[in-house]
C-alpha positions in Angstrom: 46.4 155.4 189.6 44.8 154.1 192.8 44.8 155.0 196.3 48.3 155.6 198.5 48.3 155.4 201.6 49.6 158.4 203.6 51.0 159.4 206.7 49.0 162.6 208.5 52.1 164.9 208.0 53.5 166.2 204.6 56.8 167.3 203.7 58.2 169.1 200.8 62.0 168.8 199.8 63.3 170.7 196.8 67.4 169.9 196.2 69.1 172.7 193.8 65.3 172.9 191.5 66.5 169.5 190.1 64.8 167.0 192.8 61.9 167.1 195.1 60.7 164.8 197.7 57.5 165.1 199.3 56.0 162.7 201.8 52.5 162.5 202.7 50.6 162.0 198.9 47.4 160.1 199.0 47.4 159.7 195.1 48.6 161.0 191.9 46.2 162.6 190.2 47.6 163.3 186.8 51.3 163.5 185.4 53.2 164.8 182.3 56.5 166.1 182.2 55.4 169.6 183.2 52.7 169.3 185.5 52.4 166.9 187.7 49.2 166.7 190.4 49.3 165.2 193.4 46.7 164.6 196.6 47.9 164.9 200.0 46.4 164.5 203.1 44.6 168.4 203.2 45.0 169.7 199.8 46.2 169.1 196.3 49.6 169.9 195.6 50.1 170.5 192.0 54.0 170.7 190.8 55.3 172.4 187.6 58.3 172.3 185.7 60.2 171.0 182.8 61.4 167.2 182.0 60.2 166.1 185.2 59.5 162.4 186.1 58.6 160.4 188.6 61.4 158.5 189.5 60.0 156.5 193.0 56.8 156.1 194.4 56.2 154.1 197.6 52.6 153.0 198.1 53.4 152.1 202.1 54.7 155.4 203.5 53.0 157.9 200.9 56.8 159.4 199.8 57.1 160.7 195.8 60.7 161.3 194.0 60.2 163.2 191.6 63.5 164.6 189.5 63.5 167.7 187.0 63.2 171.1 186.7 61.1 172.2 189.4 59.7 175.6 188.8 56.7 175.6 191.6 54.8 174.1 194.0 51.1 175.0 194.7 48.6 174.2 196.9 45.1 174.3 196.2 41.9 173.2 198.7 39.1 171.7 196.3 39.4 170.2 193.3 39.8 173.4 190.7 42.2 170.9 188.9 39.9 168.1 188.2 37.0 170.5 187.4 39.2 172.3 184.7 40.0 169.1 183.4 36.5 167.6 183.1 35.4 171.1 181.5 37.7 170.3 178.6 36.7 167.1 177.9 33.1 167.9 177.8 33.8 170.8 175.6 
């Protein structure tokens, strides 16, 4: 989806499990409406829920809206999502 840029700091709101807003993504790696994968400036941030979407994405300040049922937030150094990915493809 192409490169974001990003301030150094990350923040994670989460209003009621029905809206987040996080500031500080790099990219989005890979969305659907229950997982949704982002990169921030020190590790990948991988969201999970139910009828989530995107609902704002600013390219200048790095900020994501995201609105849904959030169920979790996980960080994750490395790339185990993009490796798990590629190994099912390959399969």
């Amino acid at each position: 989806m192409g490169e974001i840029s990003s301030a150094k700091n990350g923040n994670i709101i989460i209003e009621n499990r029905k809206k987040l807003t996080a500031s500080g993504v790099k990219d989005v790696e890979s969305f659907s409406p229950e997982k949704i994968v982002l990169e921030t400036e020190n590790a990948a941030l991988t969201v999970t829920g139910m009828d989530m979407k995107v609902k704002k994405l600013s390219v200048e300040t790095g900020d994501i809206f995201i609105e849904g049922q959030i169920n979790g937030c996980i960080y994750s150094k490395g790339s185990a999502d993009k490796e798990s990915f590629l190994k099912r493809v390959l399969r």
